[in-house]
Phi, psi and omega in degrees: 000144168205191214261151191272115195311310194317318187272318173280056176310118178286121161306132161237034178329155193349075183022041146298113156282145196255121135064282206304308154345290164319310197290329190305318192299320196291319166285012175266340163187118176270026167293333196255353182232144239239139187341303183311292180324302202284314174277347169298311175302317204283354172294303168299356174276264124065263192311322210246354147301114197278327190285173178281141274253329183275297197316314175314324197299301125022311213251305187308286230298312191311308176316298167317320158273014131264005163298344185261009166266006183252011153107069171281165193201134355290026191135175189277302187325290195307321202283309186300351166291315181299290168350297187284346174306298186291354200254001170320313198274012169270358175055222179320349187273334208266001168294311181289335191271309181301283166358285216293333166300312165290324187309279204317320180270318154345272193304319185304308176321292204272008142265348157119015206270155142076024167235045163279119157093036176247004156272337181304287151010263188302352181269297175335322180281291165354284187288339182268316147335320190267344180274324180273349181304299200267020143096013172272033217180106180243150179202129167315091214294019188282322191278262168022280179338271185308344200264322174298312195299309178299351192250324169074057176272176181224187172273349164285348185285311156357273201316317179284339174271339167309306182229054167039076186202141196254353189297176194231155166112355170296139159293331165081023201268288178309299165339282177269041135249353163261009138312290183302322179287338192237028073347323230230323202266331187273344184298305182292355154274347196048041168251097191285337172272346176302307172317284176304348190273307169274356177294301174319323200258004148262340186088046179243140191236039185232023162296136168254174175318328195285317189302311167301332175303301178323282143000270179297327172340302215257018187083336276217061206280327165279337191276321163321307191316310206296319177286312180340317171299306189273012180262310187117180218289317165328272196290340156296339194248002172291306177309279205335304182297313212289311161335291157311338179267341176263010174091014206259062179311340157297324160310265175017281220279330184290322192293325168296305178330314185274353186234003180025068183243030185291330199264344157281350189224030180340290163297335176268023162281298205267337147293329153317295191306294191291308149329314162338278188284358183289334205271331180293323161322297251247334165238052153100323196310031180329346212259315172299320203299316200281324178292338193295350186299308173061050189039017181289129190297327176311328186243359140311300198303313191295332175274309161312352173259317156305312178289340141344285177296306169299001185055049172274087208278307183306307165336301156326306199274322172330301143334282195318291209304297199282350173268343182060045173268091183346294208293016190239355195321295160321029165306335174297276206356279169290016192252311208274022167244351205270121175303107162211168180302162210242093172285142146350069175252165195315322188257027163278346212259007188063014174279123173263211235278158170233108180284127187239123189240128169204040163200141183305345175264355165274355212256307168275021138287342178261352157305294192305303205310295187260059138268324188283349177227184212266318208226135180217154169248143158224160179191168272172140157171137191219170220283142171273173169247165177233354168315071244258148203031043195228151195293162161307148177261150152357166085334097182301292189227165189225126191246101168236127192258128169287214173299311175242318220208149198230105172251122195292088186269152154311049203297295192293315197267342197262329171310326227270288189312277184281039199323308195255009164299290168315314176291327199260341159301302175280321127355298169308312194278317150317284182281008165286135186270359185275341184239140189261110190306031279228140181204185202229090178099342200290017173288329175286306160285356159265025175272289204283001164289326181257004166284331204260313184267346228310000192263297224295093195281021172294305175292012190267320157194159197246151177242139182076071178234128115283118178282111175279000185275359167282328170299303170288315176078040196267128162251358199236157186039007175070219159265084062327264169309345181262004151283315152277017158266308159320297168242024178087329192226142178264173208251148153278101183293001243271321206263011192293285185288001194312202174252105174270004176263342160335093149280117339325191133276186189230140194327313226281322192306320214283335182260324170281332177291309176317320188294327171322314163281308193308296200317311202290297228272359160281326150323309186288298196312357203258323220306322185310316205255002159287134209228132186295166194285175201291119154129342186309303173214135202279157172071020176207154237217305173278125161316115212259094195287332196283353171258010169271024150286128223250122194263004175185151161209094195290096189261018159260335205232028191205120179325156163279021231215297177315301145349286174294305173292339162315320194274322173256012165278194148278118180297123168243029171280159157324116173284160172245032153228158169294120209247018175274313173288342124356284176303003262193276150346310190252000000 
């Protein structure tokens, strides 16, 4: 076999032949070639390879381990023990080369390969384990590491290379005090996983509790785990304890978990747990929070008392119902005795209706409404995934709102049912330069619009848009907060992550989307009397909101990273609305 031209492309620069040429042949059968030879070619392979520096490796190891199907001699163990004897002098090559060598005899070994001449081997590995011991010999100890496991030395092999003998009958006693002694030189360098590594892989257990200690001193926290492990169930719940006194609850709860050490550590299992779900709470992800529950009633309890507390008022009773949780019956009861923050609702906001649209004659009615006024809010909001590398869900539904009535469209029943009705509504409404757009973030949703719709040219590109979160530029607390900076009260997010694909929606779903649009045109209307803090901008006192308004953004033919500086520059085209009535308004 020999290297594959395609992937290791060879410089051939003014037609020299090279070297290299020779090596393929030479690598097609090592009975005749000797370590030095077989690793000088795999350099030169290497050095004169054009792909980039990890695929070459990558693209070697795959070879190498079929170069050991080419009849090497006195065998694959053996040559590659010679090898790792011969690759010091290869310098900066012998780490990576060492890896890429054992990786090959690794895999080769554990297909059934290769075991002639394997105590020879293992004696070879021995004495070279015994050349780094006493420093005639330098290996990286990560290599170190790998050259005992594969080779599978022990400490009668220690023993045998010590005093070159094949006899039978070592106690293996000098072996392992000179094992312990070069333990004790890695302990005092603090390379501490080097260390924990050969404890395991010899079996010596007479490291006390002060090792561990050390250890977590030094930071040095996998390597603890690690011995921890192989020591037992003592010095594991000895880690456990130590976790907990340095706050670090999270080590703590995997080592119980991964160690199935829940009945020794009940509480702090189950604070870990109640952490969780709170952090899960606080960003809406109820849906997530209840699976982590896994019906344990203890924590069951505990997430109804967090949706409690968030005045998830449904949420409570949804719990209560699918769990049958007696002790929770009196849920109006305690939810309306129950302390909470005092939120934002839908009728401080003068809204007399909320339209919920899923069929084309409520849609062109909602067309007509807002082609008739200047300023609408919209926003968005679909199911989240929790699924790590899956894709985004659909966008449900899309909410604009006007002065008084906020109409909910159907997004997913209205593509299905009405496709160019939905298209030719929203265009109109989207692409009018007569209505001025007002939205929040609103660079993400028109991302997940053309992911969700992409045939439609209704999303392809928008006219008239303000982001209010580039006129304030509040980073902190979302439009929540920049609704209680504003307007004194902030939104109940609680419902934020719900299932918006659920048909029905639940009144409480129906009321957090509205408020979501309807709150922007209540923003807006403050911006005149809003003042920046002293230092924002020098000689102007007021937000000049009107050039953050964006008269076209074409979302077909434009990057997003372009796209987003569009939306938060000054706009310095002609606006196509009048912006004196616009002023006027707030």
């Amino acid at each position: 076999m020999g290297v594959n031209e395609k992937l290791l492309h060879l410089h051939n620069q003014n037609k020299v032949r090279h070297p290299l040429a020779v090596s393929r042949h030479a690598l097609c059968d090592l009975s005749n070639v000797s370590p030095v030879v077989f690793l000088y070619l795999l350099k030169e392979c290497y050095v004169y390879g054009t792909c980039k520096a990890t695929a070459k490796f990558r693209i070697l190891q795959q070879q190498a381990y079929g170069f050991l199907y080419n009849d090497p001699q006195p065998g694959a163990a053996i040559f590659v023990a010679q090898c790792l004897y011969v690759l010091p002098i290869f310098e900066s090559y012998c780490e990576g080369f060492s890896h890429l060598i054992i990786s090959a005899l690794r895999r080769f070994l554990k297909v059934g390969n290769g075991m002639e001449g394997i105590s020879k081997a293992k004696l070879l590995a021995a004495k070279l384990f015994l050349a780094v011991v006493d420093g005639s010999m330098h290996h990286e100890e990560r290599v170190l590491i790998k050259i005992l496991e594969v080779f599978d030395v022990n400490l009668s092999n220690i023993e045998k290379a010590m005093y070159d003998t094949d006899e039978k009958g070592y106690t293996c006693q000098m072996a392992k005090v000179l094992v312990e002694q070069y333990i004790s030189r890695l302990v005092e360098s603090q390379s501490y996983m080097t260390a924990v590594s050969l404890l395991e892989h010899f079996s010596i257990r007479e490291s006390g509790e002060s090792f561990l200690l050390k250890m977590l001193e030094s930071k040095e926290y996998r390597a603890a785990e690690k011995w921890a492990t192989f020591m037992g169930k003592p010095i594991l719940c000895t880690l456990v304890q130590e976790y907990v006194d340095r706050k670090l609850q999270k080590d703590a709860f995997d080592v119980i978990r991964q160690n199935n050490l829940r009945e020794e550590f009940p509480e702090i299992h189950h604070q870990y747990k109640e952490s969780k779900l709170k952090k899960l709470a606080e960003k809406g992800c109820w849906d997530v929070a209840e699976a982590r529950v896994n019906e344990d009633r203890q924590l069951l309890e505990y997430l109804v008392y967090l949706a409690m507390e968030a005045g998830y008022t449904e949420k409570v009773e949804e719990l209560c119902e699918r769990y049958s949780l007696e002790g929770f019956i009196k849920v109006k009861e305690l939810d309306a005795s129950f302390p909470k923050d005092r939120y934002l609702q839908l009728d401080e906001l003068s809204i007399k209706e909320v339209v919920w649209v899923d069929e084309a004659n409520g849609l062109l009615d909602a067309t007509c409404h807002i082609e008739e006024c200047q300023v609408v809010g919209v926003d968005c909001e679909w199911k989240p995934n929790y699924e790590k590398g899956s894709s985004s869900n659909k966008v449900s539904i899309m909410q604009i709102a006007s002065d008084n009535k906020v109409y909910i469209l159907d997004l997913i029943k209205l593509y299905e049912d009405a496709t160019d009705v939905l298209d030719d509504c929203l265009t109109r409404m989207l692409h009018s330069p007569r209505v001025l757009k007002l939205g929040y973030n609103f660079q993400c949703d028109m991302k997940q619009l053309a992911q969700s719709y992409g045939q439609l040219q209704c999303f392809k590109h928008y006219d008239m848009l303000l982001d209010i979160q580039n006129v304030f530029k509040e980073s902190r607390g979302g439009l929540s907060g920049l609704a209680k900076k504003i307007l004194g009260t902030g939104l109940n997010k609680t419902r934020r992550n719900s299932n918006w694909e659920q048909r029905p929606l639940t009144q409480f779903q129906l009321e957090y989307a509205a408020l979501d649009a309807a709150v922007l045109i209540h923003i807006f209307r403050h911006v005149r009397g809003y003042t920046q803090p002293p230092g924002d901008r020098a000689g102007d006192s007021k937000l000049e909101w009107t050039s953050h308004i964006v008269s076209h953004i074409d979302n077909s033919k434009i990057s997003k990273k372009e796209a987003k500086r569009r939306m938060a520059k000054t706009d310095k085209g002609p606006q196509r609305i009048e912006t004196k009535e616009l002023t006027e308004q707030t």
